[in-house]
C-alpha positions as CSV (number, residue, x, y, z in Angstrom):
1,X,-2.7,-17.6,17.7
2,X,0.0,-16.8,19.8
3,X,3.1,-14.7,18.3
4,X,5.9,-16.0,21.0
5,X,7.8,-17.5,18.1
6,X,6.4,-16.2,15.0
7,X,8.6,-13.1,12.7
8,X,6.2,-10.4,13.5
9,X,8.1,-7.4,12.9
10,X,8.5,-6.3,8.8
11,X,12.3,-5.4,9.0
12,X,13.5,-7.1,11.7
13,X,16.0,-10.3,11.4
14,X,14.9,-13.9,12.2
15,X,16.3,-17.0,13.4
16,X,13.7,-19.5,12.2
17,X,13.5,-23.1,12.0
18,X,11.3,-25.3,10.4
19,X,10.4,-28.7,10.8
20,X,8.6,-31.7,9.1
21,X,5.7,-33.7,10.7
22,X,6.5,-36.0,12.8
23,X,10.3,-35.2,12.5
24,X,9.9,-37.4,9.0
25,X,13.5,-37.7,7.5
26,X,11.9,-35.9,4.1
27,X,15.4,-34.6,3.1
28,X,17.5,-37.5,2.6
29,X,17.7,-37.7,-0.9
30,X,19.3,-35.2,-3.5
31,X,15.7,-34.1,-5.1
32,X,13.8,-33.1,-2.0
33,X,17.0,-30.7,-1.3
34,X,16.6,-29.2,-4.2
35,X,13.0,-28.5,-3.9
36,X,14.0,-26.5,-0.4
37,X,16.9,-24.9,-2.4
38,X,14.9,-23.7,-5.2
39,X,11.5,-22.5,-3.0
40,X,14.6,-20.7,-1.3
41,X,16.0,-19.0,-4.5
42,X,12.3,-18.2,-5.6
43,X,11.6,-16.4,-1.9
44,X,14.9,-14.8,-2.7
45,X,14.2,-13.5,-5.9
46,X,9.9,-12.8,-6.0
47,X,9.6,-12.2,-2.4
48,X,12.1,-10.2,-0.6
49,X,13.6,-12.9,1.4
50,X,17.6,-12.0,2.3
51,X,19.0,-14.8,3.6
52,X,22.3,-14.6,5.8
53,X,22.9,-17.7,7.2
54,X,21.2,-21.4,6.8
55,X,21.3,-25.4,7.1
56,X,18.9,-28.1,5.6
57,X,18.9,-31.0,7.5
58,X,17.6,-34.3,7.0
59,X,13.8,-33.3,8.6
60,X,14.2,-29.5,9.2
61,X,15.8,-26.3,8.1
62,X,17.3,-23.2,9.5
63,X,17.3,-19.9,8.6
64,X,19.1,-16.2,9.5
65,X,17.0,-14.0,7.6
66,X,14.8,-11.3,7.3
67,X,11.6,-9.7,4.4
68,X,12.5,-7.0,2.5
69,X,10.9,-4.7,-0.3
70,X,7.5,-4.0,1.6
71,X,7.2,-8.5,2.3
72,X,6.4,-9.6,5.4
73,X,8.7,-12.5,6.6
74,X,5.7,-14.2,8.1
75,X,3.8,-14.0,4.6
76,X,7.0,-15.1,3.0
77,X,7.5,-18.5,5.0
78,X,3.4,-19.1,5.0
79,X,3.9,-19.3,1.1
80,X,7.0,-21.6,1.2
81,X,6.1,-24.0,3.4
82,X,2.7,-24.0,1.4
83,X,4.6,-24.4,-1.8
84,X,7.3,-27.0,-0.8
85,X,4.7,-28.9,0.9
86,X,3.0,-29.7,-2.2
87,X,6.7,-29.9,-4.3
88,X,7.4,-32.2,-1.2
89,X,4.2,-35.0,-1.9
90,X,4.9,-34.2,-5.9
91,X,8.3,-35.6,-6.1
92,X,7.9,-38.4,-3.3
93,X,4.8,-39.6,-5.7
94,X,6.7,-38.9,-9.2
95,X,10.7,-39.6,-8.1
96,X,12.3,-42.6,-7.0
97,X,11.3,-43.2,-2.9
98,X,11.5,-46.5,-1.6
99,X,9.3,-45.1,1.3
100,X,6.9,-43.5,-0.7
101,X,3.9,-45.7,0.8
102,X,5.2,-44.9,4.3
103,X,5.5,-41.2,3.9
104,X,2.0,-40.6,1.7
105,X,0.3,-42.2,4.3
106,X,1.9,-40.4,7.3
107,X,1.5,-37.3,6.0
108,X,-2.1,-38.4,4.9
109,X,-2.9,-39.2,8.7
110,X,-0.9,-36.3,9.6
111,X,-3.9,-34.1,8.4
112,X,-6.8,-35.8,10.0
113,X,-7.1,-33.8,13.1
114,X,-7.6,-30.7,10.8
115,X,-11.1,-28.9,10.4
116,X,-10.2,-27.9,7.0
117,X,-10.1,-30.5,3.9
118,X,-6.7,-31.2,3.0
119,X,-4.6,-33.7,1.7
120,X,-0.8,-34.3,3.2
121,X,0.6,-32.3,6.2
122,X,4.3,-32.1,5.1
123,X,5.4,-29.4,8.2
124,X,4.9,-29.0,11.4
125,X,2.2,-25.7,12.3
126,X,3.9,-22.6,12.7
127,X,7.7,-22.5,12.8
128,X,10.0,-21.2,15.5
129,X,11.3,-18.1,15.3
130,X,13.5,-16.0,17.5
131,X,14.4,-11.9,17.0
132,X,17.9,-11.5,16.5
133,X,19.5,-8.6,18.5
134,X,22.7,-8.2,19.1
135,X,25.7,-9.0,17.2
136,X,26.9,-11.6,19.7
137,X,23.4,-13.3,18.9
138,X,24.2,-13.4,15.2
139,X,27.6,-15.0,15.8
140,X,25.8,-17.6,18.2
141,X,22.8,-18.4,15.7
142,X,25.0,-18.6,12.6
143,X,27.7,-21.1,14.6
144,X,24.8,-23.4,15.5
145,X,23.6,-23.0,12.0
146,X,26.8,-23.9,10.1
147,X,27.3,-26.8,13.4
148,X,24.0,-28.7,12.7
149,X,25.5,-31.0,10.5
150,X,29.2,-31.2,12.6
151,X,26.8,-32.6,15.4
152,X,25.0,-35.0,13.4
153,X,28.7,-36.4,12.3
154,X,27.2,-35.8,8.8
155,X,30.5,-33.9,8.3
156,X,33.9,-33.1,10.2
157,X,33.5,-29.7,9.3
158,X,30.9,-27.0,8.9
159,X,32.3,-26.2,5.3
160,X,31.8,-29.7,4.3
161,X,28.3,-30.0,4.3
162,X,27.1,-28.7,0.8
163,X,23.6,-27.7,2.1
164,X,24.8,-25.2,4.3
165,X,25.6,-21.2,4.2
166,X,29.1,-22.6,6.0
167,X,30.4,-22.8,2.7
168,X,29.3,-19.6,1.6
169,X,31.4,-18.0,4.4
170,X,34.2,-20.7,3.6
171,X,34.4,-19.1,0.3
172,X,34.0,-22.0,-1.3
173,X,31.5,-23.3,-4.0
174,X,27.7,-23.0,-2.5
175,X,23.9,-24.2,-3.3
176,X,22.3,-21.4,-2.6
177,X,23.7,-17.3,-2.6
178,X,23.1,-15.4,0.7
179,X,24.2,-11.9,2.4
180,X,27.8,-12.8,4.5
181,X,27.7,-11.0,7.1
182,X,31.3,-10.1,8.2
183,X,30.9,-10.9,12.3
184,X,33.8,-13.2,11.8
């Protein structure tokens, strides 16, 4: 398997982002947030994940972020996209999802081509990931970050959108505790 765009390195800092099958607008409603929030929190607090900067969008997320205590980063996002994936199906099957049909079977069909036996296909293989290194990189990742939803006219302003580390270097009220970095 190629390592172009995979967090290799076991101390290094990533820009990663991570997207659904088939682009599949998964994170639209309030409940399937909160599964990526929490699986975030868990990484946080089991797994050595220190976050410094992110967005969740409507069918990917992005992350700043590095594996600490002796984790490995590309361990760390193995095991949440594995978790979340099955979170993911769980609440679209138990919660109220007027696509619910749409979406089992997509991610059903999404899984066909595989050689092992498996279920739903919630995210894309692999994930992109690029080394941060240099602190002009960091101010460009974490801008596009905190942007993502400015761009998508979700919001005016980065600090607007809730689901966002924007707010966390806002100062305001956030979702999800992460590392400022003070680049700004």
């Amino acid at each position: 398997m190629s390592t172009k765009y995979k967090a290799t390195s076991t101390d290094e800092a990533y820009f990663i982002t991570i997207t659904t099958e088939g682009w599949v607008d998964v994170f639209t409603r309030l409940n399937q947030k909160y599964v990526i929030t929490n699986a975030l929190k868990h990484c946080q607090e089991h797994k050595g994940l220190e976050i410094y900067a992110w967005t969740l969008m409507s069918n990917h997320l992005h992350l700043f972020c590095k594996a600490t205590s002796g984790f490995i980063l590309s361990d760390v996002i193995r095991d949440f996209k594995k978790f979340t994936s099955k979170k993911i199906i769980q609440t679209i099957i138990e919660e109220p999802e007027s696509r619910r049909e749409w979406m089992l079977d997509y991610f059903s069909q999404a899984c066909s081509h595989l050689k092992r036996k498996q279920q739903y296909k919630v995210w894309q293989d692999g994930y992109h990931a690029e080394h941060i290194y240099s602190n002009d990189f960091i101010k460009q990742k974490i801008t596009y970050i905190h942007n993502n939803a400015v761009k998508e006219k979700i919001v005016a302003l980065p600090e607007d959108y809730y689901f966002s580390s924007a707010r966390n270097y806002a100062d305001l009220e956030y979702e999800l505790e992460i590392l400022v970095l003070d680049l700004f």
